[in-house]
C-alpha positions as CSV (number, residue, x, y, z in Angstrom):
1,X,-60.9,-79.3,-175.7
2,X,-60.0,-82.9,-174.9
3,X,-60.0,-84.4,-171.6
4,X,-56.1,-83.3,-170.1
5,X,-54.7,-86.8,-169.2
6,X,-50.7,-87.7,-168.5
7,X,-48.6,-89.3,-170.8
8,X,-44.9,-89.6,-171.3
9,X,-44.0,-86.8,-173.1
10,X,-45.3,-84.2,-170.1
11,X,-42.3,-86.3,-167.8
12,X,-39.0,-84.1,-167.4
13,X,-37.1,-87.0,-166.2
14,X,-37.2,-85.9,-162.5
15,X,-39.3,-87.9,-160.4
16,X,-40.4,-86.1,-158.1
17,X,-41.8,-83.3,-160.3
18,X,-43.4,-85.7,-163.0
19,X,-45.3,-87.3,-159.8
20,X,-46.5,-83.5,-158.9
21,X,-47.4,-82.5,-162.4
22,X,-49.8,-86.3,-162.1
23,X,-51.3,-84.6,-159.6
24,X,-52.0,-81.4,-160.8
25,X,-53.3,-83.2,-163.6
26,X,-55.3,-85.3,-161.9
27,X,-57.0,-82.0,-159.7
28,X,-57.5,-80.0,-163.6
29,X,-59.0,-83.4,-165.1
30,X,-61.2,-83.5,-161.8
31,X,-62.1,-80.0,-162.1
32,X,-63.4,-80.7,-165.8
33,X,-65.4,-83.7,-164.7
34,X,-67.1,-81.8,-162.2
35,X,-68.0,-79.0,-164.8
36,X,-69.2,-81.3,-166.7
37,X,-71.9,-82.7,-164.7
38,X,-72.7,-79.3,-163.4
39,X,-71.5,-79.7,-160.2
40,X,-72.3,-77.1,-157.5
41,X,-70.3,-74.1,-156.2
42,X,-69.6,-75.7,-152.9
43,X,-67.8,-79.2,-154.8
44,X,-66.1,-76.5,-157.6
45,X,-64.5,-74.8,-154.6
46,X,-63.0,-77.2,-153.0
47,X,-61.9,-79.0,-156.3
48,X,-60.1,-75.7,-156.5
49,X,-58.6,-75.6,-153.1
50,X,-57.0,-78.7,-153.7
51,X,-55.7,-77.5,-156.8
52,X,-54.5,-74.6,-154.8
53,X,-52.8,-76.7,-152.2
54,X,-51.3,-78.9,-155.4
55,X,-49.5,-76.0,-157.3
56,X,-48.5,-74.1,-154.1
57,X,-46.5,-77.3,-152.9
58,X,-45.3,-78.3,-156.0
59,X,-44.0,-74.8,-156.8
60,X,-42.5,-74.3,-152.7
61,X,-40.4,-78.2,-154.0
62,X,-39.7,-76.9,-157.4
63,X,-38.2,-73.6,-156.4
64,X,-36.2,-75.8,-153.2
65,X,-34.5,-78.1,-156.3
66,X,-33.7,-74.9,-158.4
67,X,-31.9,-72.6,-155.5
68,X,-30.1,-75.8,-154.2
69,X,-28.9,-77.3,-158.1
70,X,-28.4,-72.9,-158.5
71,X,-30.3,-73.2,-161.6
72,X,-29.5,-70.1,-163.8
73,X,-33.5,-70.1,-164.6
74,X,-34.7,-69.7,-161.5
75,X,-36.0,-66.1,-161.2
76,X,-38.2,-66.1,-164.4
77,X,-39.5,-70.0,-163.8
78,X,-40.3,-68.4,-159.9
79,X,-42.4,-65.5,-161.3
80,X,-44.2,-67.4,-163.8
81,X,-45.1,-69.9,-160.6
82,X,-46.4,-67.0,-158.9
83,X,-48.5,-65.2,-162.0
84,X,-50.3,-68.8,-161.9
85,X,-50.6,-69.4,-158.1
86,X,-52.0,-65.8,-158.1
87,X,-54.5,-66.7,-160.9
88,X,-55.6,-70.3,-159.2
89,X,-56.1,-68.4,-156.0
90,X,-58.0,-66.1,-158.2
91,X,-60.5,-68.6,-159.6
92,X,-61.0,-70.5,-156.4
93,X,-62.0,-67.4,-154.8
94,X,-64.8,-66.2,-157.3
95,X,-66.1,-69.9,-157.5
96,X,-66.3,-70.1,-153.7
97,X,-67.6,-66.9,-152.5
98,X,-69.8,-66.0,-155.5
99,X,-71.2,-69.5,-155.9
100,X,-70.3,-69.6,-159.6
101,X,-69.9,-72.5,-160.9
102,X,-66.5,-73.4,-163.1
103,X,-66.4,-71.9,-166.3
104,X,-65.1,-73.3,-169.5
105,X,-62.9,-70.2,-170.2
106,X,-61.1,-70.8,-167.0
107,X,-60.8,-74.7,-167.4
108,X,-59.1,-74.3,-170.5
109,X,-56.6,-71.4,-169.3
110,X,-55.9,-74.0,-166.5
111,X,-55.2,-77.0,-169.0
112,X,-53.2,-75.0,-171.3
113,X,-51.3,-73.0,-168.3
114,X,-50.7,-76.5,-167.1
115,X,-49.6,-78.2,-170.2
116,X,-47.6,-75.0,-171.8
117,X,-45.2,-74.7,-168.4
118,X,-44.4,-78.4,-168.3
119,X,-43.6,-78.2,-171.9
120,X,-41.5,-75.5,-171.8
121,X,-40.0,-74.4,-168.9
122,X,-40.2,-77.6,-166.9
123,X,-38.3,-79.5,-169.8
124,X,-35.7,-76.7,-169.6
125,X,-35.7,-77.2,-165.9
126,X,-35.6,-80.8,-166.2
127,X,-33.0,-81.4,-169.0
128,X,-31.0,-78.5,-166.9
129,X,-31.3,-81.2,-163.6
130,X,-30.6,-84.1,-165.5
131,X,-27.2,-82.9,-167.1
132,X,-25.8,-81.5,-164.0
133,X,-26.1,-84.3,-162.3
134,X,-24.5,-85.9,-165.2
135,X,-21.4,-83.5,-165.1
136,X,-21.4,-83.6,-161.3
137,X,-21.0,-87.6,-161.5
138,X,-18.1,-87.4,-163.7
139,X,-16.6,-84.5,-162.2
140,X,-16.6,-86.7,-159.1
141,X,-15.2,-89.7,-161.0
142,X,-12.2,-88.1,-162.7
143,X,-10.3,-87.5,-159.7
144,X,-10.8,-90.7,-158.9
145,X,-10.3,-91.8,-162.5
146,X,-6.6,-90.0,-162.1
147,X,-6.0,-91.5,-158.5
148,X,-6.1,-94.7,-159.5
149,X,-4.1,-94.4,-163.2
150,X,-0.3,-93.2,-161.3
């Protein structure tokens, strides 16, 4: 599989989650590096723990911006967060305590994981964000709009 690098068509249009998702990228892309060079248990797990601490924080925000937009969404987006926080934890356990070193099986589950969610539920997410805001602009400005045309 390629090297997993950003480019425009992972952003949702909210910054604060496309700056997250960079950085998640950036930890997977590290990860792979690593791999690569055959890198030693010790270096994998901690390249893991900061994946970890990446998804848990971005999910925590995530899941802050559904409940207070209400997004209709939220439940299934939450659980599919937690199936892959489970799975991270997961990996960076076995690679830390076992001294395994990173497999490609689990590099590629993380890079598609990765890349599917954004895709997909993050657009929905995003596109969902981006028009209320939209409808709660002009909902503002029409009472306005109606004060000013008597």
């Amino acid at each position: 599989m390629a090297e997993l690098s950003w480019c425009d068509k992972y952003a949702v249009g909210v910054e604060s989650i496309d700056a997250e998702h960079k950085e998640m990228f950036d930890a997977v892309r590290e990860l792979g590096s690593a791999m690569a060079q055959n890198a030693d248990a010790a270096e994998t797990g901690a390249l893991l723990e900061k994946l970890v601490d990446a998804t848990g924080k971005h999910f925590a925000d995530e899941e802050a911006m559904m409940r207070e937009a209400k997004y209709p969404g939220l439940a299934l987006h939450a659980a599919n967060h937690q199936r892959l926080k489970e799975k991270v934890e997961a990996f960076a356990d076995r690679y830390s305590q076992s001294g395994a070193k990173m497999n490609q099986h689990a590099l590629n589950f993380l890079r598609d994981w990765l890349v599917y969610h954004i895709e997909n539920d993050d657009q929905r997410l995003g596109d969902w964000l981006k028009n209320r805001v939209r409808d709660l602009a002009r909902a503002q400005a029409q009472p306005q709009a109606a004060g000013h045309s008597g």
